[in-house]
N, C-alpha and C positions, 0 to 999 in steps of 0.2 A: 078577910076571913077564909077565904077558898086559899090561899096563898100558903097560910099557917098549917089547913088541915093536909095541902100536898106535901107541906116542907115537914111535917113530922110523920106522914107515913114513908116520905124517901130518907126519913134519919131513922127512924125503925127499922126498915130495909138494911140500910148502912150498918147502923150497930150488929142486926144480926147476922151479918156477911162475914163483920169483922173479929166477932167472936167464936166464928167457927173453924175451919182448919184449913178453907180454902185462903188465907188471910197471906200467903205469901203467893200464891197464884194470881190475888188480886193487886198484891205489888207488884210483882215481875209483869203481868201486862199493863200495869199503870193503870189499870179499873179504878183504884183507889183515890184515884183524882177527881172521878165523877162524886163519890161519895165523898169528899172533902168538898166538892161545889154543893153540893147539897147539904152539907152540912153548915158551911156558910151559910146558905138560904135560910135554911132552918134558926140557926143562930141568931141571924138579924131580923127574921120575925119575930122568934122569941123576946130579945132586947126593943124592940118594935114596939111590941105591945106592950112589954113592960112599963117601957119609958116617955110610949106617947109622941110627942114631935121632938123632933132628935137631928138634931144636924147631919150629915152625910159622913161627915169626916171621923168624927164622934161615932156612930154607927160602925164605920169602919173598923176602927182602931179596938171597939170592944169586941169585936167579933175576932178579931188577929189574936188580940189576948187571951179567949174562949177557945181558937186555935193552937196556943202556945201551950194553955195547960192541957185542952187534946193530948197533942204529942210528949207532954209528959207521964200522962195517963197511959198511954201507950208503952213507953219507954220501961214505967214503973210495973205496971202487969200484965203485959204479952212476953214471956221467954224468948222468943223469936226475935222482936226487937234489941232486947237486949241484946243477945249476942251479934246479931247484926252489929249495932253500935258499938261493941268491944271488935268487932273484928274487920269491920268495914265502912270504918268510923266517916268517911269520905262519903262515900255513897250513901250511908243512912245521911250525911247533912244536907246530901242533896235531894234526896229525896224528901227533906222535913224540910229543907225552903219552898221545894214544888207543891207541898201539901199544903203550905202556909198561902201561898200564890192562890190555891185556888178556893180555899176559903174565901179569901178577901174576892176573888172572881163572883164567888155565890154571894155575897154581901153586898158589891155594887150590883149584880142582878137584881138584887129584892130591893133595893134602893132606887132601882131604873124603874123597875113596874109601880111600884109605892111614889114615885115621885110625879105619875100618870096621875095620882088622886089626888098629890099635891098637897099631902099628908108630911112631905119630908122636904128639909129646907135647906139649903148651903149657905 
């Protein structure tokens, strides 16, 4: 429970970082990577509680997907991105596999300390 209530006030945080202006100062220093670890976290609590006992793998994979449509959400209505991706179409894919990377980083985290309870299974 302590897990769930830290991993949605660091996606609170996150969302409201990202919808403010500093949102390319948090890419250009790569900040944005903590908030996608966190947001992982968040994630696979979320699907956590949903779902009850959850295999690892399974955990994972839904959390990358939760990830995926992320970064279309992004794509779709931040400006910034978009033109990013029309103009620097390289750099934005690499930056949206690093983003994707550390989702899944925040996913096996909450699945390491969850796995302490013994709550989660391989």
């Amino acid at each position: 429970m302590v897990l769930s209530v830290l991993s949605v006030f660091f996606w609170l945080m996150a969302f409201w970082l990202t919808t403010k202006d500093q949102s390319e100062l948090l890419s250009e220093l790569q900040i944005d990577k903590i908030i996608h670890f966190a947001g992982g976290f968040f994630s696979a609590s979320v699907v956590f509680l949903a779902l009850g006992n959850i295999r690892r793998a399974k955990l994972i994979v839904l959390v990358f997907a939760i990830g995926i449509l992320w970064e279309i959400w992004e794509l779709l209505f931040l400006p910034d991105q978009l033109a990013r991706f029309r103009m620097e179409f390289v750099l934005w894919t690499a930056d949206t596999l690093f983003d994707l990377v550390a989702d899944i980083l925040g996913a096996y985290f909450f699945a390491g300390l969850s796995e302490q309870d013994q709550k989660l299974y391989d």
